[in-house]
Gaussian input, Z-matrix of N, CA and C with variables (Angstrom, degrees):
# hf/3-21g

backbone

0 1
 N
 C     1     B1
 C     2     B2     1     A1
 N     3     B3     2     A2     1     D1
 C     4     B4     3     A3     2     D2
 C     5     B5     4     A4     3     D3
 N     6     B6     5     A5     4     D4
 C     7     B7     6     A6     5     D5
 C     8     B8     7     A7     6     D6
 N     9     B9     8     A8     7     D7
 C    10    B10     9     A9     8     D8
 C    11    B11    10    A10     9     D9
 N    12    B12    11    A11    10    D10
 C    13    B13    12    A12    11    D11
 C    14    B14    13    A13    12    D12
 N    15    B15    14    A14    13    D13
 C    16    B16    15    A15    14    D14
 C    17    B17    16    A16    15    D15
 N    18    B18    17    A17    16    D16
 C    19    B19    18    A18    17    D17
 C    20    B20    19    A19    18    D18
 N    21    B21    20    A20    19    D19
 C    22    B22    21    A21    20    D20
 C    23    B23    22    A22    21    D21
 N    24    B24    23    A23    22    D22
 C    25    B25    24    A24    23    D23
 C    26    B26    25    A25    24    D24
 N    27    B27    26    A26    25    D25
 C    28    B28    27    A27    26    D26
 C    29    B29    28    A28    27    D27
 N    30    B30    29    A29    28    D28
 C    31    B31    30    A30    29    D29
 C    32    B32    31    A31    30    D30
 N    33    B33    32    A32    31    D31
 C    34    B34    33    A33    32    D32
 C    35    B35    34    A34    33    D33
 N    36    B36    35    A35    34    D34
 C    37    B37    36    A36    35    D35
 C    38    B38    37    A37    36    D36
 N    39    B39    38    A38    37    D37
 C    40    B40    39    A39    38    D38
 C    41    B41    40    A40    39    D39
 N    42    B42    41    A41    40    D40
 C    43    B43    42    A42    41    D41
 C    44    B44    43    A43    42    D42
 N    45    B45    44    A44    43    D43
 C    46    B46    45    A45    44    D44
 C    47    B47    46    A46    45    D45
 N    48    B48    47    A47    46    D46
 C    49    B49    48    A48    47    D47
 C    50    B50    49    A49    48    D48
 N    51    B51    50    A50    49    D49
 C    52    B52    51    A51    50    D50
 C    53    B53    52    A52    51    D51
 N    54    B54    53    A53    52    D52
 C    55    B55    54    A54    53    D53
 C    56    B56    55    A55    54    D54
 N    57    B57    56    A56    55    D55
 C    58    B58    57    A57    56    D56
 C    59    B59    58    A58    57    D57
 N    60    B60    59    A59    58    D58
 C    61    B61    60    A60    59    D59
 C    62    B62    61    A61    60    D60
 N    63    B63    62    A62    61    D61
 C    64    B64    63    A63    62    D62
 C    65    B65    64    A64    63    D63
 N    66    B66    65    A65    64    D64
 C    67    B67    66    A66    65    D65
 C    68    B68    67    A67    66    D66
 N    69    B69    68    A68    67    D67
 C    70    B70    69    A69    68    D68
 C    71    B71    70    A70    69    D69
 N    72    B72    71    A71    70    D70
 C    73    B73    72    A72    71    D71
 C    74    B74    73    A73    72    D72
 N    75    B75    74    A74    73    D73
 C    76    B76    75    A75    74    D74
 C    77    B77    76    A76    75    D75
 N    78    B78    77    A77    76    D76
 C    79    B79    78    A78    77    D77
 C    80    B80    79    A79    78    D78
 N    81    B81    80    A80    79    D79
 C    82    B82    81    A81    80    D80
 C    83    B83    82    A82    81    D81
 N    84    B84    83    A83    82    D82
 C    85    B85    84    A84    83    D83
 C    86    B86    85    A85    84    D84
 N    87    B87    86    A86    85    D85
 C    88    B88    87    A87    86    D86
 C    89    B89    88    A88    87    D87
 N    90    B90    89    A89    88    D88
 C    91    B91    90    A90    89    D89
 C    92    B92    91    A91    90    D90
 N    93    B93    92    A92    91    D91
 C    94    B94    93    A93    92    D92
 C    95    B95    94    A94    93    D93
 N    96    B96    95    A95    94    D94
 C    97    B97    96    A96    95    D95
 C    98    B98    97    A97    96    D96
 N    99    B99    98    A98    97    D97
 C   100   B100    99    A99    98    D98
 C   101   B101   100   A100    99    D99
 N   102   B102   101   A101   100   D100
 C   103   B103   102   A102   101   D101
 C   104   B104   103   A103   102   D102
 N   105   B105   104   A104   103   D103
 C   106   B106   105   A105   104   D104
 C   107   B107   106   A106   105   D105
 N   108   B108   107   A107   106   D106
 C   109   B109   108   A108   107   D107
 C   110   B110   109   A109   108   D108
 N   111   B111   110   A110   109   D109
 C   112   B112   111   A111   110   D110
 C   113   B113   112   A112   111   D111
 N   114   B114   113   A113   112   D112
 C   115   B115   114   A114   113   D113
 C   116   B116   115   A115   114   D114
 N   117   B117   116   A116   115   D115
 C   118   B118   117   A117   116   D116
 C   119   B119   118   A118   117   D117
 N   120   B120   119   A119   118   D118
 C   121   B121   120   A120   119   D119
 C   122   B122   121   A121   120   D120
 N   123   B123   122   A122   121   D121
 C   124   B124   123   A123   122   D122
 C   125   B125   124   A124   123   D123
 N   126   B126   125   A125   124   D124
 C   127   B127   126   A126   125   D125
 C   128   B128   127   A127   126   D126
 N   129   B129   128   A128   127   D127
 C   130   B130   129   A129   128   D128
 C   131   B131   130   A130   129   D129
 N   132   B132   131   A131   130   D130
 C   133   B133   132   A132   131   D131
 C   134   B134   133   A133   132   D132
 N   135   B135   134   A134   133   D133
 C   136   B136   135   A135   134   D134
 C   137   B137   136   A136   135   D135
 N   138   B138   137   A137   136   D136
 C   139   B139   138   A138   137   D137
 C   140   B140   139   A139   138   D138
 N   141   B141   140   A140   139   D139
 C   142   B142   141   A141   140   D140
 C   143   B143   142   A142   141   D141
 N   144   B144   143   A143   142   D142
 C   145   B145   144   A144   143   D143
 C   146   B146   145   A145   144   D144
 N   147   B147   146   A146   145   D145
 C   148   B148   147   A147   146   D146
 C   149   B149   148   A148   147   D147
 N   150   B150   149   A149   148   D148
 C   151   B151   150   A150   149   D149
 C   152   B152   151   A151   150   D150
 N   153   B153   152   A152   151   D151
 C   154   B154   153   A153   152   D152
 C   155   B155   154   A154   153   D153
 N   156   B156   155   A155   154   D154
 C   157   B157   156   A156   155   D155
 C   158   B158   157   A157   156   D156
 N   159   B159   158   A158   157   D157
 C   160   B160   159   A159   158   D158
 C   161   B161   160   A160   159   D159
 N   162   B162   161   A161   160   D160
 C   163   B163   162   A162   161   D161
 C   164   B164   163   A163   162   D162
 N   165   B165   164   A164   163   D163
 C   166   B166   165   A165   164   D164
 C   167   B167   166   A166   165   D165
 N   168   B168   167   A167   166   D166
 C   169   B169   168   A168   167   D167
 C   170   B170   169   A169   168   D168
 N   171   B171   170   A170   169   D169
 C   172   B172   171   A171   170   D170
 C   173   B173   172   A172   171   D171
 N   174   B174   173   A173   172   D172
 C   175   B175   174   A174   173   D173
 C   176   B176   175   A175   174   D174
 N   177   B177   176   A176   175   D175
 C   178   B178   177   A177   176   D176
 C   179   B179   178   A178   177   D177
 N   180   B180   179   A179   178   D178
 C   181   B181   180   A180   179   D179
 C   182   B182   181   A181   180   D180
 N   183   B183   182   A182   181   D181
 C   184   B184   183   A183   182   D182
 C   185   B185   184   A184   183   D183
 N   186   B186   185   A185   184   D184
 C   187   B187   186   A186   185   D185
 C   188   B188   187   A187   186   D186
 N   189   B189   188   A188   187   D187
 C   190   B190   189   A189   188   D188
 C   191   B191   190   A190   189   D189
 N   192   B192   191   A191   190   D190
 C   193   B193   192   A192   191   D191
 C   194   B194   193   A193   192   D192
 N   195   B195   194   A194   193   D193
 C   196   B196   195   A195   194   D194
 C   197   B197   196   A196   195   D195
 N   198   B198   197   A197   196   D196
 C   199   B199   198   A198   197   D197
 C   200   B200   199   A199   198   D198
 N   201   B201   200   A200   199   D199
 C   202   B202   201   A201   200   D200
 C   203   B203   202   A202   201   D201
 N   204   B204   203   A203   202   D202
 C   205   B205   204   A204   203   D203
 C   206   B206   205   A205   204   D204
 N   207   B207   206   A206   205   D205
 C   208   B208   207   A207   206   D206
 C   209   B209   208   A208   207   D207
 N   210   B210   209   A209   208   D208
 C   211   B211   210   A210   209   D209
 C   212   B212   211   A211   210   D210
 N   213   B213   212   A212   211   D211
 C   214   B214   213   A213   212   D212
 C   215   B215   214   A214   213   D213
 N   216   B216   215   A215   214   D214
 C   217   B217   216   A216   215   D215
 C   218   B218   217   A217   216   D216
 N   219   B219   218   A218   217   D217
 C   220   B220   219   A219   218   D218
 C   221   B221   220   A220   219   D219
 N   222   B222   221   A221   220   D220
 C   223   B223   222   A222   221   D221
 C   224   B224   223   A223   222   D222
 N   225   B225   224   A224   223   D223
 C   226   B226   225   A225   224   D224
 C   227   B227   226   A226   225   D225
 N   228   B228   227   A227   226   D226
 C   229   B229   228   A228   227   D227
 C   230   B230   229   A229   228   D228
 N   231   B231   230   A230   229   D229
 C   232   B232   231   A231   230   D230
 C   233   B233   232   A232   231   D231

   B1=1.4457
   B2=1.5132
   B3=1.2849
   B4=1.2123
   B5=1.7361
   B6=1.3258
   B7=1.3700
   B8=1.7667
   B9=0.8574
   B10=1.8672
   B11=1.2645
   B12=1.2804
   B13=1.5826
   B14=1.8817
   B15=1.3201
   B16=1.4212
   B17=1.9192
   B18=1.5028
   B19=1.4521
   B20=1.1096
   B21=1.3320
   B22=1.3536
   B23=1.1901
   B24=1.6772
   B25=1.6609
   B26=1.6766
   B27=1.3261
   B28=1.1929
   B29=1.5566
   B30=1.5349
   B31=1.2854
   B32=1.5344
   B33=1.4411
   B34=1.9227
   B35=1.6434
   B36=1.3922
   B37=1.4141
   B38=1.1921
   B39=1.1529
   B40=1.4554
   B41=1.6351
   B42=1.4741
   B43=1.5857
   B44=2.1529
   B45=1.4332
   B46=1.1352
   B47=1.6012
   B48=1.4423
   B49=1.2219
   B50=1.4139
   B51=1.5184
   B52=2.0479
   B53=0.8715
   B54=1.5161
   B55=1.0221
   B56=1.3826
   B57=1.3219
   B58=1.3817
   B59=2.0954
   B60=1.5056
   B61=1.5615
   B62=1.5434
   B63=1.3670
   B64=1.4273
   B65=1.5780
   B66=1.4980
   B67=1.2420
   B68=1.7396
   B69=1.2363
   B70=1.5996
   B71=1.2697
   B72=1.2350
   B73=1.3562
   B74=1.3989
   B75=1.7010
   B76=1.9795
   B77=1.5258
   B78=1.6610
   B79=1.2296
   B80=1.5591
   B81=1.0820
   B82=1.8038
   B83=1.4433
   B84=1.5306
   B85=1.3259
   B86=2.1516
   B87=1.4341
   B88=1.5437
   B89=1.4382
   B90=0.9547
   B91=1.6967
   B92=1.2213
   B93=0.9976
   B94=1.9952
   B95=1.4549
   B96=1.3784
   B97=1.6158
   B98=2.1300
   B99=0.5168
   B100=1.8673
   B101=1.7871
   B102=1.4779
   B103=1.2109
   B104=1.5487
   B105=1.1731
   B106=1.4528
   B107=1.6013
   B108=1.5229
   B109=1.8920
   B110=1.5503
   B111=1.3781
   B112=1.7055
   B113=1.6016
   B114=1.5355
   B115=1.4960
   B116=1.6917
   B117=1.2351
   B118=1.7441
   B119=1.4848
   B120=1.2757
   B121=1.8855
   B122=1.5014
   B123=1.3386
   B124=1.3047
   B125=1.5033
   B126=1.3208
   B127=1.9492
   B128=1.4214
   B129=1.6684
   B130=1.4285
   B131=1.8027
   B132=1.6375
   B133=1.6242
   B134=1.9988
   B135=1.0585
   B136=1.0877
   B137=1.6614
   B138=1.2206
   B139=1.7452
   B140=1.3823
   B141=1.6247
   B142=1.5385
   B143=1.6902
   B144=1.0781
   B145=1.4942
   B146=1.9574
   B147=1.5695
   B148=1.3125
   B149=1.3184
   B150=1.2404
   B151=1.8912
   B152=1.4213
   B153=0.9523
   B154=1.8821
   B155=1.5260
   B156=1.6267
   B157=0.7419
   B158=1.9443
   B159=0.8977
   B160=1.4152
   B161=1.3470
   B162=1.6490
   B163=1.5189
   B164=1.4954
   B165=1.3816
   B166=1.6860
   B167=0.9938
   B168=1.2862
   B169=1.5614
   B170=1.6194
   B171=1.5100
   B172=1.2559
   B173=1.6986
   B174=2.0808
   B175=1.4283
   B176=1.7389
   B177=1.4071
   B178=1.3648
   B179=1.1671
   B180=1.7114
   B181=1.0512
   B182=1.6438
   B183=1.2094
   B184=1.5776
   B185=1.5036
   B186=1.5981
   B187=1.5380
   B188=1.5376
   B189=1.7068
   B190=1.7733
   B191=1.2422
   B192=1.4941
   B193=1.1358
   B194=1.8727
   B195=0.9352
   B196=1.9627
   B197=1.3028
   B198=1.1471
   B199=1.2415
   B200=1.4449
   B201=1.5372
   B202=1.5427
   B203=1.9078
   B204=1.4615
   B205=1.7768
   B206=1.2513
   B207=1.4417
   B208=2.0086
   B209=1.5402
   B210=1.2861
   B211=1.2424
   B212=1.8640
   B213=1.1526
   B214=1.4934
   B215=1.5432
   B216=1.2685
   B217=1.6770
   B218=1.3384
   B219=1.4677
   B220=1.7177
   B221=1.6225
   B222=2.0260
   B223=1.2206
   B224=1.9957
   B225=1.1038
   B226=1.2444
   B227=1.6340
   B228=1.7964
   B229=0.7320
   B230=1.6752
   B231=1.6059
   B232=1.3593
   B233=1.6117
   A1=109.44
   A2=133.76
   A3=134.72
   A4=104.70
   A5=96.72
   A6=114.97
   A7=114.56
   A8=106.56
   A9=115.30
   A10=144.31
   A11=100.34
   A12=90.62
   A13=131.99
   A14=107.33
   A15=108.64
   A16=78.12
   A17=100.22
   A18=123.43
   A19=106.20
   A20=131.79
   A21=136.82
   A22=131.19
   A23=116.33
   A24=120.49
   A25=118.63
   A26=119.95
   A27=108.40
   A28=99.59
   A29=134.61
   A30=111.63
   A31=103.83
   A32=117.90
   A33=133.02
   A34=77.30
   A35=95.03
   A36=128.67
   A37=110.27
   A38=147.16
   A39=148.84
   A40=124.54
   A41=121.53
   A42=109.49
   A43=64.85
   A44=114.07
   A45=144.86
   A46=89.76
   A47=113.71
   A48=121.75
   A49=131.08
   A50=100.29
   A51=118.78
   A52=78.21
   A53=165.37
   A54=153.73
   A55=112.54
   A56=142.93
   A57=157.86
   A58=82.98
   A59=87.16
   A60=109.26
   A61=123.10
   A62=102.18
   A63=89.51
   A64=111.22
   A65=121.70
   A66=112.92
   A67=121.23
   A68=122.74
   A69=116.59
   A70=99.52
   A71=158.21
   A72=150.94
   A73=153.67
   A74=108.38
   A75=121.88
   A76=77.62
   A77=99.80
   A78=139.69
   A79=115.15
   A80=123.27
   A81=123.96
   A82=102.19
   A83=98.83
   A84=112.86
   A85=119.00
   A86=102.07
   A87=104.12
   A88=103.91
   A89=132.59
   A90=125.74
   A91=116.05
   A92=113.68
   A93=117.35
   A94=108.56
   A95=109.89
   A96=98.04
   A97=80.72
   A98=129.59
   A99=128.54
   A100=114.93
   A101=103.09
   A102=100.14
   A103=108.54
   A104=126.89
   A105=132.78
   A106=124.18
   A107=104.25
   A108=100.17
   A109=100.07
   A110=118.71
   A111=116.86
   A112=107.28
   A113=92.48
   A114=91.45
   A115=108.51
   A116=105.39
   A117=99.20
   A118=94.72
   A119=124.32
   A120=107.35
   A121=86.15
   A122=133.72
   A123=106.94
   A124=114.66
   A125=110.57
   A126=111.50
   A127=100.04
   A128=131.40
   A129=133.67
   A130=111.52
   A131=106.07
   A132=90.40
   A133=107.29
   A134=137.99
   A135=148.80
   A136=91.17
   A137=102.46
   A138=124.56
   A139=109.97
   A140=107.93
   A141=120.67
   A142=116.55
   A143=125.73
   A144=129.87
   A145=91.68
   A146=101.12
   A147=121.75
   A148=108.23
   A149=129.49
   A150=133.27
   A151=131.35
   A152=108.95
   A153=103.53
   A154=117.65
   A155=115.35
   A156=120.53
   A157=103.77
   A158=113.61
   A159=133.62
   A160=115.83
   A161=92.11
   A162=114.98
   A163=136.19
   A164=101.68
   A165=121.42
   A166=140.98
   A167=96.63
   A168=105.74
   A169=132.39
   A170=102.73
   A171=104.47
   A172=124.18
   A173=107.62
   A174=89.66
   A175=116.89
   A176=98.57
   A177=87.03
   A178=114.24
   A179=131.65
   A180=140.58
   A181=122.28
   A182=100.11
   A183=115.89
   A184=119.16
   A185=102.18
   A186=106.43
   A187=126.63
   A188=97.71
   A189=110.24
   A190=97.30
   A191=136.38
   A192=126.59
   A193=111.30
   A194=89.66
   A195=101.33
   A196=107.01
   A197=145.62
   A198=141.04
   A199=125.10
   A200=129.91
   A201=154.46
   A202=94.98
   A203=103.62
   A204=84.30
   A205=107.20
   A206=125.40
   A207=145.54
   A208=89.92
   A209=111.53
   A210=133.28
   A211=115.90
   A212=85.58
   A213=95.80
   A214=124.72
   A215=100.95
   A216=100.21
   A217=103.98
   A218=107.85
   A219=110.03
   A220=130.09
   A221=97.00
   A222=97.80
   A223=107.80
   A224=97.58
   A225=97.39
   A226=121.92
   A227=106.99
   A228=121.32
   A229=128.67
   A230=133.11
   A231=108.68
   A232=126.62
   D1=140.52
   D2=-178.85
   D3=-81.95
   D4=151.34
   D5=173.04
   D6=-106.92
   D7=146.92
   D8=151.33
   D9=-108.57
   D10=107.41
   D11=-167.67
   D12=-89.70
   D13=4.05
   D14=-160.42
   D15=-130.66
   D16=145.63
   D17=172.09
   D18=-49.38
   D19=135.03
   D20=118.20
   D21=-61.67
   D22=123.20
   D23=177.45
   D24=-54.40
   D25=125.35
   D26=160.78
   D27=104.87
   D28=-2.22
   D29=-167.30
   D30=-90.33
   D31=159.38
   D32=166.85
   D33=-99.33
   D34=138.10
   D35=160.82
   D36=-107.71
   D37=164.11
   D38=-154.11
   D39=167.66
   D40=126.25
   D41=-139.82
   D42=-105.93
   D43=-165.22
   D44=-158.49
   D45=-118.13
   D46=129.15
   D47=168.79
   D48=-69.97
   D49=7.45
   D50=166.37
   D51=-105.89
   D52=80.67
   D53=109.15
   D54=-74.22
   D55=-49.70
   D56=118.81
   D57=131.95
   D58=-134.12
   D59=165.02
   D60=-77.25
   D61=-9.22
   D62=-161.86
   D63=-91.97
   D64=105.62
   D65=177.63
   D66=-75.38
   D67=-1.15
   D68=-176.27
   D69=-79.27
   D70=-42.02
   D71=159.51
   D72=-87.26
   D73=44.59
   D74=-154.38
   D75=-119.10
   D76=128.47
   D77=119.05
   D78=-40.28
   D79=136.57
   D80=159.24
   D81=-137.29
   D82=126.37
   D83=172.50
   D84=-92.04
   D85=154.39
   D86=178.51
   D87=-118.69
   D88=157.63
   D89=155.42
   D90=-109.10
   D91=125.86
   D92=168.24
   D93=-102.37
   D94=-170.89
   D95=-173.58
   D96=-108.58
   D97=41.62
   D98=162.89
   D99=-143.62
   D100=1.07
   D101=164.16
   D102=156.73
   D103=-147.03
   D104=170.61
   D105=-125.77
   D106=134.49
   D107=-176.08
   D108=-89.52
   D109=158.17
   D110=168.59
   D111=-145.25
   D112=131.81
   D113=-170.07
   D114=-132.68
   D115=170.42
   D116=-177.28
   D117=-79.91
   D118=165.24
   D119=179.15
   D120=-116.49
   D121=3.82
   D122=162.59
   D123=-101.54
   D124=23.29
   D125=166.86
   D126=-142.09
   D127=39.15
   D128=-168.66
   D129=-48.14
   D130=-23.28
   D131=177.14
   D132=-95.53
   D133=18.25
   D134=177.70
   D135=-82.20
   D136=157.60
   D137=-179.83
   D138=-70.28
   D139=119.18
   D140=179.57
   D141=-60.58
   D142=154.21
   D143=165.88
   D144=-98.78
   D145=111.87
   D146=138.23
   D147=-18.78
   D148=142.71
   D149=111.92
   D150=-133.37
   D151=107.39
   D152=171.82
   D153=-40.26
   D154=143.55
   D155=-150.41
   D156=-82.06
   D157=-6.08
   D158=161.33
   D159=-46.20
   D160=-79.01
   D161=168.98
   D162=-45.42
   D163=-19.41
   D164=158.01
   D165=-82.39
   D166=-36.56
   D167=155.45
   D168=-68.77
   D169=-45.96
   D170=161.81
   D171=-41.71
   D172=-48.81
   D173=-175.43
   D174=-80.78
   D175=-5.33
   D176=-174.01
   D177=-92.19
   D178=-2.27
   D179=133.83
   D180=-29.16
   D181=-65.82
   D182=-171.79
   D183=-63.64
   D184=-30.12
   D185=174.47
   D186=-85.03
   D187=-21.48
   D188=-179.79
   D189=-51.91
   D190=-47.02
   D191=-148.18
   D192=-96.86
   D193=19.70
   D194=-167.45
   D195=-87.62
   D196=75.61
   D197=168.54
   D198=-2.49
   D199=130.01
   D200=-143.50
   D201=-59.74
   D202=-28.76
   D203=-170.02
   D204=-83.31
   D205=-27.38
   D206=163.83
   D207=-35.96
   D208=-80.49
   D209=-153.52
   D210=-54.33
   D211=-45.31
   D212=178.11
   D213=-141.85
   D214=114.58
   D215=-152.08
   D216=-70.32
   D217=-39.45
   D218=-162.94
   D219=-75.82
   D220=8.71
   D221=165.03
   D222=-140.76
   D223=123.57
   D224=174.19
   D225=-33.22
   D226=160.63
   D227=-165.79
   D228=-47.32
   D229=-178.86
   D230=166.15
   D231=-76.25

């Protein structure tokens, strides 16, 4: 998968609302209009992971349906 390493002007970064309190483990997502950047937000100038906008949908497809203890570790199951 390609990475990016130099900023894009203008992007909202945005962590996942299971993100809760816990800052040692957030993903932050960007949107472009060809797909989505994802970065650790505690190394934000380190090289982004690419995703086609395909490819995002697909996982976020695949994860909606994952049951609450998958999804979110830091609170038990439903």
């Amino acid at each position: 998968m390609p990475t990016a390493a130099r900023p894009a002007a203008g992007l909202a970064w945005f962590k996942s609302s299971y993100s809760g309190g816990n800052t040692t483990e957030c993903l932050e997502t960007a949107f472009l209009p060809s797909g989505v950047l994802v970065r650790d937000s505690k190394r934000p100038g380190d090289p982004w992971l690419v995703v086609s906008e395909e490819a995002w949908m697909r996982f976020v497809r695949a994860t909606t349906h994952l049951p609450c203890s998958v999804r979110r570790r830091d609170r038990p199951g439903p």
